[in-house]
C-alpha positions as CSV (number, residue, x, y, z in Angstrom):
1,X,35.9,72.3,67.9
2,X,33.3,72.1,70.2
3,X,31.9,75.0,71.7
4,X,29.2,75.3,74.0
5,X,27.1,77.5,76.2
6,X,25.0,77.5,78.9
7,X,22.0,76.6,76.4
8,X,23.5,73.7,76.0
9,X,25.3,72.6,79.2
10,X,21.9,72.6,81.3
11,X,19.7,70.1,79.4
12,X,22.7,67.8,79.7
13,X,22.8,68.2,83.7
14,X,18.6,67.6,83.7
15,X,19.1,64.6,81.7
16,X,22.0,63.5,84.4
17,X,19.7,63.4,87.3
18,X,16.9,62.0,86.0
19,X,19.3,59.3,85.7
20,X,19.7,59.2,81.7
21,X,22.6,57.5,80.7
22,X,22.9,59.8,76.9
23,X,21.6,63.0,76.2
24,X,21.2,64.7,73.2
25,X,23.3,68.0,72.8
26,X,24.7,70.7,70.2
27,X,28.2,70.7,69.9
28,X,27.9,74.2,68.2
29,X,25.8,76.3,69.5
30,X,22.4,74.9,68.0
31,X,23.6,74.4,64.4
32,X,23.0,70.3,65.0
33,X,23.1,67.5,67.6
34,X,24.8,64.8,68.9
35,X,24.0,62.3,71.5
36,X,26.6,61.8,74.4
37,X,27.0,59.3,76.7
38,X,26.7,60.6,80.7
39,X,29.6,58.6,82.5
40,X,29.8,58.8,86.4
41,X,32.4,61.7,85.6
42,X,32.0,63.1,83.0
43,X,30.1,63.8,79.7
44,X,32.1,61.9,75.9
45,X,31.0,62.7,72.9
46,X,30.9,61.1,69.7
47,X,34.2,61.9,68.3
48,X,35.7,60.7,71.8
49,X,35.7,64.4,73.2
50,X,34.9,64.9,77.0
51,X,34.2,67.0,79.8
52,X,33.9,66.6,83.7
53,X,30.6,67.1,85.2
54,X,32.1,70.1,87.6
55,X,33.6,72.0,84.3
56,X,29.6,71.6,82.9
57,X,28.0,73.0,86.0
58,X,30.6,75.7,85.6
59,X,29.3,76.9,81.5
60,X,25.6,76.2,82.8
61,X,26.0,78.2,85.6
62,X,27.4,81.3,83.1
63,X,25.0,83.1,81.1
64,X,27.7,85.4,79.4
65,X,29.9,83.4,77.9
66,X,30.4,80.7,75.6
67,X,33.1,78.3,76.1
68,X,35.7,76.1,73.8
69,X,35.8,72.4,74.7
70,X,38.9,70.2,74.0
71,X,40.6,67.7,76.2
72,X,38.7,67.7,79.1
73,X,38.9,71.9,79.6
74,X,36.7,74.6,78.8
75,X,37.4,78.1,78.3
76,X,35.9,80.9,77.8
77,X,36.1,82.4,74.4
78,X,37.2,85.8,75.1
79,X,39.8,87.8,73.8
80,X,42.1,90.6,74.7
81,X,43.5,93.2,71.9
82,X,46.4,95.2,72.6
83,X,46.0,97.0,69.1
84,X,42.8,98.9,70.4
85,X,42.6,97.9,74.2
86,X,39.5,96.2,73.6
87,X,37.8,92.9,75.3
88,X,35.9,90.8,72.7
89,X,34.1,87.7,74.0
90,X,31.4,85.6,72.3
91,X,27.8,86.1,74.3
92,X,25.3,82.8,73.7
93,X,21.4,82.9,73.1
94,X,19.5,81.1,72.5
95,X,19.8,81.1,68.5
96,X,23.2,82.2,66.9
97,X,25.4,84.3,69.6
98,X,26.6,87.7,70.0
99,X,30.4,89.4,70.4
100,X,30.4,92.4,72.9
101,X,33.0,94.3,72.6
102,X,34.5,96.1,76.0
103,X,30.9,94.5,77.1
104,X,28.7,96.2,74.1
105,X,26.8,94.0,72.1
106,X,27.6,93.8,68.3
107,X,23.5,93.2,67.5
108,X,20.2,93.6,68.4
109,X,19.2,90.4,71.6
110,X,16.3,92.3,73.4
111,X,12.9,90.8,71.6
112,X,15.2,89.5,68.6
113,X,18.4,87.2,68.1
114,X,21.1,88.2,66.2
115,X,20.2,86.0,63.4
116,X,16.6,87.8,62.8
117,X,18.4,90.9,63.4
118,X,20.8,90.1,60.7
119,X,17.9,89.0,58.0
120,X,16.4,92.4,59.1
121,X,19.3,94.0,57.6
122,X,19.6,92.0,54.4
123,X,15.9,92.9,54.0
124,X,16.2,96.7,53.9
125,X,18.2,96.8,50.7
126,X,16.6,93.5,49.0
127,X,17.7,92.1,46.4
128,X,21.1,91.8,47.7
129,X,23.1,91.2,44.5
130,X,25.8,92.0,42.6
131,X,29.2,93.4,44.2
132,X,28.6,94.2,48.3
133,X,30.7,95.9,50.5
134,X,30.3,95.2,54.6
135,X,32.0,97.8,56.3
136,X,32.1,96.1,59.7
137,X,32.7,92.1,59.2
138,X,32.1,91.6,63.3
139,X,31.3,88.1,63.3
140,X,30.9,87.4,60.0
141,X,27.0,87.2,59.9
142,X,26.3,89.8,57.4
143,X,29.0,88.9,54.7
144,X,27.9,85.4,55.2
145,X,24.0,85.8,54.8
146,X,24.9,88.6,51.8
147,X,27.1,86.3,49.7
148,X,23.8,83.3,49.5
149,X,22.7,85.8,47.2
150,X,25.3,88.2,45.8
151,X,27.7,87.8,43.4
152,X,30.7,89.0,45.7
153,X,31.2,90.4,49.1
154,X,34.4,92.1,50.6
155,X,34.3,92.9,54.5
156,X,36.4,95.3,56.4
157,X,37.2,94.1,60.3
158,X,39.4,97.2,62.0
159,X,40.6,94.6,64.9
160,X,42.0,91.3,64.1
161,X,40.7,90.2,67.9
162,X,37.6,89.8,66.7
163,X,38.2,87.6,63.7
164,X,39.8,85.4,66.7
165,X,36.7,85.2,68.3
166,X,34.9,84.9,64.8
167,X,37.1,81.7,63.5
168,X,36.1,80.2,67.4
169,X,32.2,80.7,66.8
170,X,30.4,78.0,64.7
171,X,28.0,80.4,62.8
172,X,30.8,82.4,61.4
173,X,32.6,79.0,59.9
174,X,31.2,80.3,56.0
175,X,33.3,83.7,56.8
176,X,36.3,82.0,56.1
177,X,35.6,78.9,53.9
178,X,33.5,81.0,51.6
179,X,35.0,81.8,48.1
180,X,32.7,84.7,47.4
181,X,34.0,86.6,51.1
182,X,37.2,88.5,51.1
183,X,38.1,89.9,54.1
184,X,40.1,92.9,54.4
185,X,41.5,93.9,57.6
186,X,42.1,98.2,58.7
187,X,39.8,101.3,59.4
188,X,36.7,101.3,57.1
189,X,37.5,105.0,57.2
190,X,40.8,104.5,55.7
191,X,40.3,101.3,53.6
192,X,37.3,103.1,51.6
193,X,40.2,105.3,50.0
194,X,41.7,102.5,48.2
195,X,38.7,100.8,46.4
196,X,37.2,102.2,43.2
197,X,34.6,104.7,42.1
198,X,31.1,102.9,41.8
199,X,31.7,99.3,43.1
200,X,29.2,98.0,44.6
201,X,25.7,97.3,43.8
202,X,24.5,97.4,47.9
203,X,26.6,98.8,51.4
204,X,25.9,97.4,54.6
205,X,27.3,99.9,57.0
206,X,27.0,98.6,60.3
207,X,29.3,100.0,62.6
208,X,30.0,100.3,66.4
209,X,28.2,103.0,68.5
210,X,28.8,106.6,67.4
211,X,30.8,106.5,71.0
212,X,33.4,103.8,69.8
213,X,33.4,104.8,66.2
214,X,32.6,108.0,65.3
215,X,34.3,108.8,62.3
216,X,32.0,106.4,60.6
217,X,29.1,108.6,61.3
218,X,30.8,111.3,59.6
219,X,29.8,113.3,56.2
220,X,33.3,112.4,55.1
221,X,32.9,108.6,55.3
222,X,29.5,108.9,53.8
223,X,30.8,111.2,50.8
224,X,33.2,107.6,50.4
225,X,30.6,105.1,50.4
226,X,28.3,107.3,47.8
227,X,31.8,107.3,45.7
228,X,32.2,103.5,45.4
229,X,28.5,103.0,45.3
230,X,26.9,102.5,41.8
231,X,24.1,104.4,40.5
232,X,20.8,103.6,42.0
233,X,22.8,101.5,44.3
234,X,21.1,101.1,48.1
235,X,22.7,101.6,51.4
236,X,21.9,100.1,54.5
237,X,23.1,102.1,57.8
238,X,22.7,100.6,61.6
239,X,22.0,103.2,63.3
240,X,20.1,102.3,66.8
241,X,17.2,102.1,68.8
242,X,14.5,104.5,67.0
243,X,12.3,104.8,69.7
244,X,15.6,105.7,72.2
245,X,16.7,109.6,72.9
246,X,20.6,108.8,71.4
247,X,19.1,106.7,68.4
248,X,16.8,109.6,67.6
249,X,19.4,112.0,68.1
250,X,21.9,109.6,65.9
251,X,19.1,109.4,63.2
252,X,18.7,112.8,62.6
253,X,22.7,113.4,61.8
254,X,22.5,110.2,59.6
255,X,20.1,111.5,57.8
256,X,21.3,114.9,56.8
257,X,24.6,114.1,56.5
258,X,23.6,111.2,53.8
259,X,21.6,113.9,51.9
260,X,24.6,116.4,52.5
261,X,27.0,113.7,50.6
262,X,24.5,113.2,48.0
263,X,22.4,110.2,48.7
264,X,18.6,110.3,47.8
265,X,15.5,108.5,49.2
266,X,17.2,108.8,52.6
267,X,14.3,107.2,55.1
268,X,14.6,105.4,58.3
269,X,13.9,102.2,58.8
270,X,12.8,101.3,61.9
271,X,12.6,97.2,61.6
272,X,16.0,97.0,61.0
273,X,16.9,99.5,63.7
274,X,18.4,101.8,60.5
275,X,18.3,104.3,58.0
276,X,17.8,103.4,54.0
277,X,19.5,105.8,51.2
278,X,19.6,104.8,47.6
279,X,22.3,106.5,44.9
């Protein structure tokens, strides 16, 4: 599938009227190139794919979405779930792209991308190995970059929306081709009951906003992920902006509530935009 974004769709049009007859583009959002021919109409790529030059002016002119190209069309890669009344959609940059959900975005875009901000994350709990658990699979990008160096990785997604949006995004192809993934779809809250006592090795609990997902922020979760954490296992916990009034407020509840449930070695860690605690 080709999928494309505004990133993308404007060198094209540049290349148009200086009168270039190909143009190099990314058919997935910046993970490679291809060169395309530019025909009086429209834009064919290699594989025989095309697009009209009107439905290109249309993704260049849209800086919030990124859009599926098949058959001439393109639409926007957005997504509606009935189970939680939610709107995902996939938002570009200019490295790998974001999902907002109900117009919240899933990671960190301001002075980062959410590749960096993903290796942030995979930093704060270095080495990543052994068994991981990823309490929020999102997109993908934090099972994905785990499992290069762990030995397993199950992920918990509450919505199946988003793994709709996921399997339509090119940097979340290794989610679900990747024999060291397993996916496990329900409530991280309620999913945590059925897996054993001192599992995993690291925890990357990166959940929604404390406004969409509250329960996950709560000493009841985190006496569950110190249960099926080993000993001298590491957590990671997103958390927020450090230096905003809700992220310090946030941080401080984190933080005593991880102590409460037992963890020790409970620091922030501001890079990452998250808190550190260690079994």
């Amino acid at each position: 599938m080709i999928v494309l974004s505004h990133v993308q769709a404007r060198p094209v049009l540049a290349a148009r009227e200086a009168g270039g007859v190909r143009a190099e583009v990314s058919p997935d959002l910046g993970l490679t190139t291809v060169i395309v021919g530019l025909e009086p109409d429209r834009i064919r790529f290699p594989g025989g794919e095309w697009l009209g030059w009107d439905a290109l002016a249309e993704i260049a002119a849209n800086e919030g979405n990124c859009f599926a190209v098949g058959d001439g069309t393109a639409q926007k890669i957005v997504v509606f779930s009935e189970a939680t009344n939610r709107v995902y959609s996939l938002f570009p940059t200019a490295s790998a792209p974001t999902m907002l959900v109900s117009g919240i975005p899933m990671h960190r875009i301001k002075g980062t991308d959410p590749h960096q901000d993903t290796l942030e994350k995979i930093r704060a709990i270095q080495p990543v190995v052994g068994q991981v658990l990823d309490t929020a699979t999102g997109l993908g990008y934090t099972a994905i970059e785990a499992s290069k160096t762990a030995e397993h990785v199950i992920t918990i997604e509450l919505d199946p929306a988003a793994l709709e949006v996921a399997r339509l995004n090119p940097w979340s192809r290794g989610l679900f081709d990747n024999p060291k993934i397993t996916q496990l779809i329900g409530d991280s809250f309620d999913v945590i009951e059925r897996l054993p006592d001192e599992t995993f090795t690291r925890i990357i609990h990166d959940p929604p906003v404390l406004g969409l997902a509250g329960h996950l922020y709560s000493g009841e979760f985190y006496a569950e992920l110190y249960r099926v954490l080993r000993r001298r296992g590491r957590l990671f916990h997103y958390v927020g902006d450090p230096e905003s009034k809700s992220g310090q407020n946030t941080t401080r509840g984190v933080l005593r509530r991880l102590q409460a449930a037992g963890f020790a070695r409970v620091h922030p860690y501001p890079r990452a935009f998250g808190v550190v605690a260690v079994k």
